[in-house]
ZATORKOL-398052 format. One line per field, with one value per atom (N, C-alpha, C, O, CB): residue in one letter; x, y, z. Coordinates in nm, 2 decimals, m for minus. Glycine has a CB too. Layout:
ZATORKOL-398052
pami = (A  ...)
X = (X  ...)
Y = (Y  ...)
Z = (Z  ...)
//
This chain:
ZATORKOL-398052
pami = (X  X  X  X  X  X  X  X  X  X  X  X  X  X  X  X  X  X  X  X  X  X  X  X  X  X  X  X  X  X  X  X  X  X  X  X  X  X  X  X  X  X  X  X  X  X  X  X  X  X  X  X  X  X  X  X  X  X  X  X  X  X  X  X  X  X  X  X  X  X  X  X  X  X  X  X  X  X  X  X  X  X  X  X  X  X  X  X  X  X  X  X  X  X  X  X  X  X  X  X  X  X  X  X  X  X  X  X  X  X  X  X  X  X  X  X  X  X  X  X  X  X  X  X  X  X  X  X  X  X  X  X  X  X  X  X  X  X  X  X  X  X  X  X  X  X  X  X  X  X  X  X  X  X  X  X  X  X  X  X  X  X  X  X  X  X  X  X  X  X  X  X  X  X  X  X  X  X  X  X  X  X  X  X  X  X  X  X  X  X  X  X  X  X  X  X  X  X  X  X  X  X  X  X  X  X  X  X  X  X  X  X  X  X  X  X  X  X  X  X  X  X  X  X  X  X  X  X  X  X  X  X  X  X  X  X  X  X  X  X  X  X  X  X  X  X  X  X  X  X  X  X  X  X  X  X  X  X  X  X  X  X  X  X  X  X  X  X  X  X  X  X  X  X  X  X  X  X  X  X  X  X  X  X  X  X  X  X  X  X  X  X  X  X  X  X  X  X  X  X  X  X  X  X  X  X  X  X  X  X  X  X  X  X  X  X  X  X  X  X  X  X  X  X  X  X  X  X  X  X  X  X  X  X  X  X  X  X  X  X  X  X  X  X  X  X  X  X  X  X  X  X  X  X  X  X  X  X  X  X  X  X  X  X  X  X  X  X  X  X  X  X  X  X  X  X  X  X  X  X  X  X  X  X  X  X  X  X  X  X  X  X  X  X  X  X  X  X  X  X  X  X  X  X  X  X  X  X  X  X  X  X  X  X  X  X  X  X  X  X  X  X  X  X  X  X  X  X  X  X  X  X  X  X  X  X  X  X  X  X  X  X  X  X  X  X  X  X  X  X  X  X  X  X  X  X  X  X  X  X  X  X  X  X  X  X  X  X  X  X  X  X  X  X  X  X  X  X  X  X  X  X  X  X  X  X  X  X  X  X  X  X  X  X  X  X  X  X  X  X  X  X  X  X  X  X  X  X  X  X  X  X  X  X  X  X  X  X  X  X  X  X  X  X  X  X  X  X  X  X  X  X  X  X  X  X  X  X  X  X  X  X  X  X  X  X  X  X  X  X  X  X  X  X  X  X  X  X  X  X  X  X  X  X  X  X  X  X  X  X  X  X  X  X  X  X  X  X  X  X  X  X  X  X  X  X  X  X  X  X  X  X  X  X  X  X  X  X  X  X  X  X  X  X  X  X  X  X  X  X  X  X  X  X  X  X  X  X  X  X  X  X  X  X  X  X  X  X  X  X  X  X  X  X  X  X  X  X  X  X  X  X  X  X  X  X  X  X  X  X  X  X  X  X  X  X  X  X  X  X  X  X  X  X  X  X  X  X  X  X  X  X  X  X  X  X  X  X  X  X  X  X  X  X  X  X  X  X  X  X  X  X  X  X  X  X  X  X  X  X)
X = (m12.30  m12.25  m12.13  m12.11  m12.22  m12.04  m11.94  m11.95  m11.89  m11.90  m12.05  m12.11  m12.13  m12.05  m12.25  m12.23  m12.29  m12.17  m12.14  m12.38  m12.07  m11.96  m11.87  m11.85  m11.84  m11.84  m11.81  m11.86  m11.78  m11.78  m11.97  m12.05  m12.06  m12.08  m12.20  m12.03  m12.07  m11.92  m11.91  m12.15  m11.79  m11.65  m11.69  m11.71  m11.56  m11.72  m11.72  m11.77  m11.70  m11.78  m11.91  m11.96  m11.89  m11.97  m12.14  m11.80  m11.74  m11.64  m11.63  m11.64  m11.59  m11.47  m11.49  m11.42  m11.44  m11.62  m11.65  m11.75  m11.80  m11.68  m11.73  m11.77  m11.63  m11.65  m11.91  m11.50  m11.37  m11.38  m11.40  m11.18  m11.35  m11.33  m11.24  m11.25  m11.43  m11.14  m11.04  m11.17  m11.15  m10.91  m11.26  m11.35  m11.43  m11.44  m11.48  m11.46  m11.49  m11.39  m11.40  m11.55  m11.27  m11.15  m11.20  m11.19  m10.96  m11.27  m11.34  m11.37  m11.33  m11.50  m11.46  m11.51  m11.45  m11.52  m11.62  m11.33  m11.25  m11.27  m11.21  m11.06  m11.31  m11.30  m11.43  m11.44  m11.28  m11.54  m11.63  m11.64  m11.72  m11.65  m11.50  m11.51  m11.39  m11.42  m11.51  m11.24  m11.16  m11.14  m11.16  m11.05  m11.10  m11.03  m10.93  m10.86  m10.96  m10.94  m10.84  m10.69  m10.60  m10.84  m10.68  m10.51  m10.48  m10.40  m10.43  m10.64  m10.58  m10.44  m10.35  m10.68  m10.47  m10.31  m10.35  m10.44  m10.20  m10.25  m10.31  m10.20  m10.08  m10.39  m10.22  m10.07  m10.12  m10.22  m10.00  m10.04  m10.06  m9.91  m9.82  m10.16  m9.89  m9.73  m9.65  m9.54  m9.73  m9.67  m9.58  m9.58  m9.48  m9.60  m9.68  m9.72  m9.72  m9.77  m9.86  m9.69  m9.73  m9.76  m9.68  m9.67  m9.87  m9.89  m9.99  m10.09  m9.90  m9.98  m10.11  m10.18  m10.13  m10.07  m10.26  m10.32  m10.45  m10.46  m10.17  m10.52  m10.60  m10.55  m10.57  m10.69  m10.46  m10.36  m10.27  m10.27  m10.23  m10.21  m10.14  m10.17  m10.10  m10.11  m10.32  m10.38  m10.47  m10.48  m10.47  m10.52  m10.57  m10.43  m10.42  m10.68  m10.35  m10.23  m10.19  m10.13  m10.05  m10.20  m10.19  m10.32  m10.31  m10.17  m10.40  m10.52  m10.50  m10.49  m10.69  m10.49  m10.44  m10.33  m10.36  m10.32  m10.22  m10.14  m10.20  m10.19  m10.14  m10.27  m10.31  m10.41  m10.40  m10.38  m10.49  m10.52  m10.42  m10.43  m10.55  m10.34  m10.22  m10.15  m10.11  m10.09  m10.13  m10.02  m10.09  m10.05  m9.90  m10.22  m10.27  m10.42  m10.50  m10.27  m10.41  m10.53  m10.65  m10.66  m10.49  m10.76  m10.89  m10.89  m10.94  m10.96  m10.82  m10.88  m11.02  m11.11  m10.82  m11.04  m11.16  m11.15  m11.08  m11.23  m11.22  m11.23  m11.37  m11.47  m11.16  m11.34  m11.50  m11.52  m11.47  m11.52  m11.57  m11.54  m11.66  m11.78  m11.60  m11.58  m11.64  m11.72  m11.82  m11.55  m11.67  m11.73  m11.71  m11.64  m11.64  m11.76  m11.78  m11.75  m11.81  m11.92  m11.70  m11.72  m11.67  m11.55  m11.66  m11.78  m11.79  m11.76  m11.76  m11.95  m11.72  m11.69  m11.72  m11.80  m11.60  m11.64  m11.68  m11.58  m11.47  m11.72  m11.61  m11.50  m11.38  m11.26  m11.40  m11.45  m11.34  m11.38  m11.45  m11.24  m11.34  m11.41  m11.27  m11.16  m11.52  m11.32  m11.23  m11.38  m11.50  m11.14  m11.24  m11.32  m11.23  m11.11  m11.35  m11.33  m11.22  m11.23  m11.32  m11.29  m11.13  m11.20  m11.09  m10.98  m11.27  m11.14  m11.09  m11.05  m11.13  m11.20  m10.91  m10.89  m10.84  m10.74  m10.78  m10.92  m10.90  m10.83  m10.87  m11.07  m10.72  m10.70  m10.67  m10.65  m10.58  m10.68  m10.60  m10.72  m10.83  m10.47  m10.69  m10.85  m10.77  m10.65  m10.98  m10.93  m10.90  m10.78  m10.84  m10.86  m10.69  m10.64  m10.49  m10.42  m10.61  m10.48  m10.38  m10.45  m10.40  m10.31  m10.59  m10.63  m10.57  m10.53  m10.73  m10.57  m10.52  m10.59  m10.66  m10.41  m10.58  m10.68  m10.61  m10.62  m10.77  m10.58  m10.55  m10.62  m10.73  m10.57  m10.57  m10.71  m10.68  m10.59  m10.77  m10.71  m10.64  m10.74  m10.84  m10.50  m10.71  m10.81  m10.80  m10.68  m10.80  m10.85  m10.84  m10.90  m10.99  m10.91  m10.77  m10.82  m10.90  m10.92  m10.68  m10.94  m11.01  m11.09  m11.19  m11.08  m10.98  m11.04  m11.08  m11.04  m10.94  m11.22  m11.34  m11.32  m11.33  m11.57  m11.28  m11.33  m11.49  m11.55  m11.32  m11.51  m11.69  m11.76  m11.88  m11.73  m11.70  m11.82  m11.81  m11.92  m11.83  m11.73  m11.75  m11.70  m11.77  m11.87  m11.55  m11.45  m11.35  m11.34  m11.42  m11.25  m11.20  m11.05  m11.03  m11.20  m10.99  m10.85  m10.74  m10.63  m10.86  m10.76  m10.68  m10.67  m10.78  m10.75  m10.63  m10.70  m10.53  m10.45  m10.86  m10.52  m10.40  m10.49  m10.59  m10.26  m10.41  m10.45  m10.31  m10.20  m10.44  m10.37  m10.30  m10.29  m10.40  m10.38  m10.24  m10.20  m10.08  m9.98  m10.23  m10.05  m9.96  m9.86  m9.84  m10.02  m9.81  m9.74  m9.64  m9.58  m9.71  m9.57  m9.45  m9.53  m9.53  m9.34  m9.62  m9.72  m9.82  m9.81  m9.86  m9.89  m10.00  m9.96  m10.04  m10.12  m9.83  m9.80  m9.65  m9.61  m9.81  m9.59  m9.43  m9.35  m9.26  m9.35  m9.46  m9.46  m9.48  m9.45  m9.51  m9.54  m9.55  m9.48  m9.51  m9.70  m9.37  m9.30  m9.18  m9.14  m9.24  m9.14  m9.04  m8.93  m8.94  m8.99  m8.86  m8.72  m8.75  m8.74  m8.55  m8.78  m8.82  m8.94  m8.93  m8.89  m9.06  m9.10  m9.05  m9.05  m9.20  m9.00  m8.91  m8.84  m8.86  m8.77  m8.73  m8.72  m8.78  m8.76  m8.71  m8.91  m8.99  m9.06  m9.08  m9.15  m9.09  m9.17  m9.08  m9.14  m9.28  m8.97  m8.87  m8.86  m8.94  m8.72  m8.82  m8.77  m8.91  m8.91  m8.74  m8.99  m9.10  m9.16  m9.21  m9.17  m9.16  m9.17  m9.04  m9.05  m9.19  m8.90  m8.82  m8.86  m8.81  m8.72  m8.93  m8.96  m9.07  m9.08  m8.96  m9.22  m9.30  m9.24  m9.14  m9.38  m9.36  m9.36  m9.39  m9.50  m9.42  m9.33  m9.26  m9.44  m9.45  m9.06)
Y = (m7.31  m7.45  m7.44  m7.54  m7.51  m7.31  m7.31  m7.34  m7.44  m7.21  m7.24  m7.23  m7.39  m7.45  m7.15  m7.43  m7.58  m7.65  m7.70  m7.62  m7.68  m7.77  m7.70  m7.80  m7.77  m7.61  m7.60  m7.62  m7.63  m7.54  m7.61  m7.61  m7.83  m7.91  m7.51  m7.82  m8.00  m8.07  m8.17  m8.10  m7.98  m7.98  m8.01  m8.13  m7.83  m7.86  m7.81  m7.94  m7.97  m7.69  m7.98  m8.10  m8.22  m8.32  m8.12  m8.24  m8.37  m8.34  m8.42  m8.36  m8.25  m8.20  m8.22  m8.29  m8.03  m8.14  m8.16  m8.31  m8.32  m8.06  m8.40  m8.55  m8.60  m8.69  m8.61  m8.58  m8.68  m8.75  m8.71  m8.61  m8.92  m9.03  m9.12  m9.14  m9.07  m9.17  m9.27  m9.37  m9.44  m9.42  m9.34  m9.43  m9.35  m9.39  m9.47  m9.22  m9.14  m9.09  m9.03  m9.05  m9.14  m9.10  m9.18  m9.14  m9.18  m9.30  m9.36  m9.26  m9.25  m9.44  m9.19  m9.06  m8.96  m8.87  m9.00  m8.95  m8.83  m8.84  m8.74  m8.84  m8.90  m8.90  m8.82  m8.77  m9.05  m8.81  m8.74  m8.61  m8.56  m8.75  m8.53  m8.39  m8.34  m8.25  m8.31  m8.41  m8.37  m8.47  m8.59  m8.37  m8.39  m8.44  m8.53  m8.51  m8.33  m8.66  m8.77  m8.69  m8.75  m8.85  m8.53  m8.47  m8.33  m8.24  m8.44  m8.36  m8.26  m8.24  m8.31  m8.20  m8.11  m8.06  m8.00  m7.92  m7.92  m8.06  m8.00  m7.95  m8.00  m8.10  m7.87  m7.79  m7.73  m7.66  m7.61  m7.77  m7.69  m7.67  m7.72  m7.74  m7.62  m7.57  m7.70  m7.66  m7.53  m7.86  m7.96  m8.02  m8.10  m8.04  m8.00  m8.09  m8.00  m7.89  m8.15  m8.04  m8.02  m8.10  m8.07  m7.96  m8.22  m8.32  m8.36  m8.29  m8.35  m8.45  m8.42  m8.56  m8.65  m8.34  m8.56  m8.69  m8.74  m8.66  m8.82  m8.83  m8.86  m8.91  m8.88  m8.94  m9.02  m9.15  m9.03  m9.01  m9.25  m8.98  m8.85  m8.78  m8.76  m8.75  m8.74  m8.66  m8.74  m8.71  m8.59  m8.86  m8.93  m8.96  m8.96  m9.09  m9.00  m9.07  m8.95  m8.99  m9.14  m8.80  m8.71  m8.71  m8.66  m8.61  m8.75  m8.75  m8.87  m8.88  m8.73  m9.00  m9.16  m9.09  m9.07  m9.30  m9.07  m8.97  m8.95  m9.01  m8.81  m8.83  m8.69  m8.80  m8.74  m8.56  m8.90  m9.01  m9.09  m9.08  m9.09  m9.15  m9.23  m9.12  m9.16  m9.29  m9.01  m8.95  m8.84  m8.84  m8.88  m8.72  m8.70  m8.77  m8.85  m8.58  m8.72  m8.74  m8.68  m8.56  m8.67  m8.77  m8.70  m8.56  m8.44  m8.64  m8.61  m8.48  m8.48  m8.57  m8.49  m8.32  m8.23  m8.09  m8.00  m8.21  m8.07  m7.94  m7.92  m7.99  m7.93  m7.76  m7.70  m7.59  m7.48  m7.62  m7.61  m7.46  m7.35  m7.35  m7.53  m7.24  m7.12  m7.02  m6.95  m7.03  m7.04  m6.93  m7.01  m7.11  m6.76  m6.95  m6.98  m6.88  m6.77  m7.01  m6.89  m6.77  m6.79  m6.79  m6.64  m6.81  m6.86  m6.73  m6.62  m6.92  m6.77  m6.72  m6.80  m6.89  m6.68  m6.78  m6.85  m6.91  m6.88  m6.78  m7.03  m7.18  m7.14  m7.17  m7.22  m7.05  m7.04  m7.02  m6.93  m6.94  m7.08  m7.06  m7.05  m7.07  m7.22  m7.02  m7.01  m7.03  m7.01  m6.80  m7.12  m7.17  m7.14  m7.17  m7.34  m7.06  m7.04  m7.17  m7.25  m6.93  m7.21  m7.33  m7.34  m7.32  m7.49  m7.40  m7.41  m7.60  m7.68  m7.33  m7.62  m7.77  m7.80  m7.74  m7.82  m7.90  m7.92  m8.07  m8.16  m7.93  m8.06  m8.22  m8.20  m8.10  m8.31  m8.34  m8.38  m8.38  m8.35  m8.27  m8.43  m8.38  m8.33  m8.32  m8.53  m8.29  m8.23  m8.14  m8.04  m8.37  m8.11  m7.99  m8.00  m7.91  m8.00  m8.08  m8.11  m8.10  m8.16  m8.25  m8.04  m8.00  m7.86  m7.76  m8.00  m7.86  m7.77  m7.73  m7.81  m7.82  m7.63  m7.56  m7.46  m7.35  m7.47  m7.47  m7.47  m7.36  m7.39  m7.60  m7.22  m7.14  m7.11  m7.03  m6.99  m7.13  m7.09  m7.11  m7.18  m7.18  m7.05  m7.05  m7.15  m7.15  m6.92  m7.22  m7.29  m7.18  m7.10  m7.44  m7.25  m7.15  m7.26  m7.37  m7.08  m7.25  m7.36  m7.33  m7.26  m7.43  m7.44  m7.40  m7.56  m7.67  m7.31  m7.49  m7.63  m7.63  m7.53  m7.59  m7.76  m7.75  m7.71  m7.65  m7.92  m7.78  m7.79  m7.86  m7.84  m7.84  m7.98  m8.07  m8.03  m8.05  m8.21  m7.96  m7.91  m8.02  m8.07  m7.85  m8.08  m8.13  m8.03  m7.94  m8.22  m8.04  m7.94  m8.01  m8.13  m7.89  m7.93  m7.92  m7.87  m7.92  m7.78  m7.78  m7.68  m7.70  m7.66  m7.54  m7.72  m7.66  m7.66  m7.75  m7.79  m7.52  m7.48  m7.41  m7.34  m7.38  m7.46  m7.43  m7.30  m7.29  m7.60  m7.20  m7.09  m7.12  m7.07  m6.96  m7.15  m7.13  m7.11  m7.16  m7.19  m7.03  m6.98  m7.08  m7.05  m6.83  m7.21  m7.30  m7.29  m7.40  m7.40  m7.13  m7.10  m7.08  m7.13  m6.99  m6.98  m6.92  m7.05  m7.09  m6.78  m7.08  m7.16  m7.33  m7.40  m7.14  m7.38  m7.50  m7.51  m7.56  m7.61  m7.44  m7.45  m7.39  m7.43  m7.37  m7.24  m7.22  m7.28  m7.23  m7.18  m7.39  m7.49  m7.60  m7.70  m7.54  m7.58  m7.68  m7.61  m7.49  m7.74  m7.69  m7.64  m7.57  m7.56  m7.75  m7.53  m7.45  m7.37  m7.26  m7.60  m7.47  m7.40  m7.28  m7.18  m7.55  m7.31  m7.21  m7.04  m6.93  m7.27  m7.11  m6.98  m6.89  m6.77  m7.04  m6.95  m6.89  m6.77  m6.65  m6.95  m6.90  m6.82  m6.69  m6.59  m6.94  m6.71  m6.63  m6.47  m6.36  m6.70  m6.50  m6.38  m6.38  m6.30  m6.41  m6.42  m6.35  m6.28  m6.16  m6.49  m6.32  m6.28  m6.16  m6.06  m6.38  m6.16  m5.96  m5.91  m5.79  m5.91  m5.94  m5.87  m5.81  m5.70  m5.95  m5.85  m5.83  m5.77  m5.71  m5.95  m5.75  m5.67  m5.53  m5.48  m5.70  m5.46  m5.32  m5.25  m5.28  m5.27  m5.17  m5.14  m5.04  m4.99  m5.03)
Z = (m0.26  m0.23  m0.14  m0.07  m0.37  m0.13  m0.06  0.06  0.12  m0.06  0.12  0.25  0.31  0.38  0.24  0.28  0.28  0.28  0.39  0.16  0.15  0.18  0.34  0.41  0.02  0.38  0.44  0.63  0.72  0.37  0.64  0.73  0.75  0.84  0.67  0.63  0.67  0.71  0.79  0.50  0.62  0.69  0.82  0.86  0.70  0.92  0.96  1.13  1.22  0.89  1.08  1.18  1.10  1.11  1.19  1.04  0.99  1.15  1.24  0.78  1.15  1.23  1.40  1.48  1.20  1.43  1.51  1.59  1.70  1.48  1.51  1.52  1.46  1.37  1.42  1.49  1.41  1.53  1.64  1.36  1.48  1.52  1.45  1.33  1.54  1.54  1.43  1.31  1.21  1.57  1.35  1.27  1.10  0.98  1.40  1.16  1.07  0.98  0.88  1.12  1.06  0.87  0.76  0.64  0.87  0.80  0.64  0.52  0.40  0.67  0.62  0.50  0.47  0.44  0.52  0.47  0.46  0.29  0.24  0.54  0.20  0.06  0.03  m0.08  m0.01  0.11  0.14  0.11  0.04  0.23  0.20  0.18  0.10  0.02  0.31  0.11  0.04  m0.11  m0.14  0.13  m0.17  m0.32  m0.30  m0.20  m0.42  m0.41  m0.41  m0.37  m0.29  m0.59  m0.44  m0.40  m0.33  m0.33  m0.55  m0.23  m0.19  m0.09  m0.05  m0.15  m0.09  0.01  0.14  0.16  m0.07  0.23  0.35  0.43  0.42  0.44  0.49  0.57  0.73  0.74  0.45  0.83  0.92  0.98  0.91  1.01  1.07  1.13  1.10  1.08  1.31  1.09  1.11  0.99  0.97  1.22  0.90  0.79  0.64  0.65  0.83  0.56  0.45  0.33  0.24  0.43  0.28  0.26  0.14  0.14  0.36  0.05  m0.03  m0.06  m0.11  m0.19  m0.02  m0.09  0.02  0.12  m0.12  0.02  0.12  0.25  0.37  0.08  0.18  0.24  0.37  0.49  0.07  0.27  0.40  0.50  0.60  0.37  0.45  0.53  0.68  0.80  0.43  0.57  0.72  0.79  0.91  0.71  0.72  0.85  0.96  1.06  0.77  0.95  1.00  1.12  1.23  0.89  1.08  1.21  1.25  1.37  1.18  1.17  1.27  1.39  1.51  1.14  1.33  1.44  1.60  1.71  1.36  1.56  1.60  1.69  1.80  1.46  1.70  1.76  1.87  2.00  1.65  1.80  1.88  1.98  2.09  1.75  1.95  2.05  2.16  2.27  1.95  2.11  2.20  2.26  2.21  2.18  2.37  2.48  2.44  2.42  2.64  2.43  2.39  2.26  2.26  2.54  2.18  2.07  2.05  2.05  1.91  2.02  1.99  1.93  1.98  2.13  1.82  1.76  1.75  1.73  1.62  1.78  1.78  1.65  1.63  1.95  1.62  1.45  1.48  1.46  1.23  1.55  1.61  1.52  1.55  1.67  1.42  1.27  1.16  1.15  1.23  1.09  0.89  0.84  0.86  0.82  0.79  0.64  0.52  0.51  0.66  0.41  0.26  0.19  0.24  0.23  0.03  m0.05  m0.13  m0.11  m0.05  m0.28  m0.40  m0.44  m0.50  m0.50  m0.39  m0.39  m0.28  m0.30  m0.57  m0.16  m0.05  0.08  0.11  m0.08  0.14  0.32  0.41  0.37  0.40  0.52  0.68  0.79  0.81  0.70  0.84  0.97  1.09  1.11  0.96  1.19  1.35  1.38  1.33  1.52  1.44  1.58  1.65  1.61  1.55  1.78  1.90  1.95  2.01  1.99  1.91  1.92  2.07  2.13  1.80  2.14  2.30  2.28  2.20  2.42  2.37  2.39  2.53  2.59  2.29  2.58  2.73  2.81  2.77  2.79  2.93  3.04  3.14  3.17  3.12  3.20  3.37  3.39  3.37  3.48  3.41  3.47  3.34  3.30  3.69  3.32  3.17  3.07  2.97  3.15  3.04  2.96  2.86  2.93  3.01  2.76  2.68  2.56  2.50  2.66  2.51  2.41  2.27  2.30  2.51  2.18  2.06  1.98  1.94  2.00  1.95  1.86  1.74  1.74  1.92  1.62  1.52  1.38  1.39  1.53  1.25  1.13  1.03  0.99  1.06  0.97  0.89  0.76  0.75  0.93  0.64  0.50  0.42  0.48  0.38  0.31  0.24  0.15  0.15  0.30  0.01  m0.12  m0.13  m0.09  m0.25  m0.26  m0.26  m0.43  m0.50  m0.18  m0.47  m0.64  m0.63  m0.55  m0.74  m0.75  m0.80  m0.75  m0.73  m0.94  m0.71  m0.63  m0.53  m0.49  m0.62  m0.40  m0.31  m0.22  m0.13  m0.32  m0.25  m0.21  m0.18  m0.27  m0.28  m0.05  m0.03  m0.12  m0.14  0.13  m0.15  m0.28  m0.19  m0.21  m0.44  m0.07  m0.03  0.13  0.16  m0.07  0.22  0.34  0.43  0.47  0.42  0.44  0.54  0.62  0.59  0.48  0.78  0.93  0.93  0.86  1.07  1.03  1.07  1.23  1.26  1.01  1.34  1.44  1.49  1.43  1.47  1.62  1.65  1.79  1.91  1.68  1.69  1.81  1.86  1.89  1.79  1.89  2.00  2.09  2.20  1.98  2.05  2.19  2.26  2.38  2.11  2.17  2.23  2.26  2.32  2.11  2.20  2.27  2.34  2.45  2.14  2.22  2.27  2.44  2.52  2.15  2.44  2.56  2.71  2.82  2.54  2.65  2.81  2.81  2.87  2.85  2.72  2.76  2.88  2.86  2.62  2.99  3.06  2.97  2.85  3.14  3.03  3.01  2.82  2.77  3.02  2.79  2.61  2.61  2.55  2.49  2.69  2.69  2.79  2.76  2.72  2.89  2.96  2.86  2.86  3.06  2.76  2.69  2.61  2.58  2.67  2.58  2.42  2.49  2.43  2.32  2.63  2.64  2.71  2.71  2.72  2.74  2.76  2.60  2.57  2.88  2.52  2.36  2.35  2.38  2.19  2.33  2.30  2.37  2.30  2.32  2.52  2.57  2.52  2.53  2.77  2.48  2.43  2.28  2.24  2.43  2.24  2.10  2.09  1.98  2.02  2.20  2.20  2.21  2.26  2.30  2.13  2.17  2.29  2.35  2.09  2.32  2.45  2.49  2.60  2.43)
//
């Protein structure tokens, strides 16, 4: 059942539309909790206002979910989140974790991505920084 709940995540994700938040009660629990680098939040109400957001402020969002991998009442999903077009296009890679009660609503779902490297970096002068700290701090 893991698998399956997750795989249907999975094309829930890959079809998000400010319209398809309707069904967000669909896959997640009335409490679940959701966390990624900016958020840590519980409830449905929270969670969609985090994608209402994620709507209002970037340019064409899109997630693609590269892999699956099930367990028992636990999945991870790769995927690759694009926003913006044409040459201000930008691309996002990182794991989602994810625990499913019994009916195979998710309860759990923390994202793992790395936003010094993959966003903060292109910001002017802030990325210059990160990215000199950052070969300072590689191994030589």
């Amino acid at each position: 059942m893991t698998r399956a709940a997750a795989e249907r995540l999975a094309e829930f994700y890959a079809t998000l539309t400010p319209q398809s938040l309707a069904s967000l009660a669909d896959f997640y629990a009335p409490d679940a909790r959701f966390v990624d680098p900016f958020n840590d939040v519980t409830g449905l109400d929270a969670i969609a206002h985090i994608f209402r957001h994620m709507f209002a402020t970037v340019e064409a969002p899109r997630f693609e979910v590269t892999s699956c991998l099930a367990g028992e009442r636990e999945a991870m999903l790769a995927w690759t989140f694009r926003f913006g077009a044409g040459r201000a296009c930008r691309e996002i890679r990182g794991v989602t974790q994810l625990r499913f009660d019994a009916g195979g609503r998710v309860i759990e779902h923390i994202d793992h991505w790395d936003p010094a490297r993959q966003l903060y970096e292109h910001i002017p002068l802030i990325g210059c920084i990160l990215r000199t700290l950052r070969h300072r701090l590689a191994a030589p």
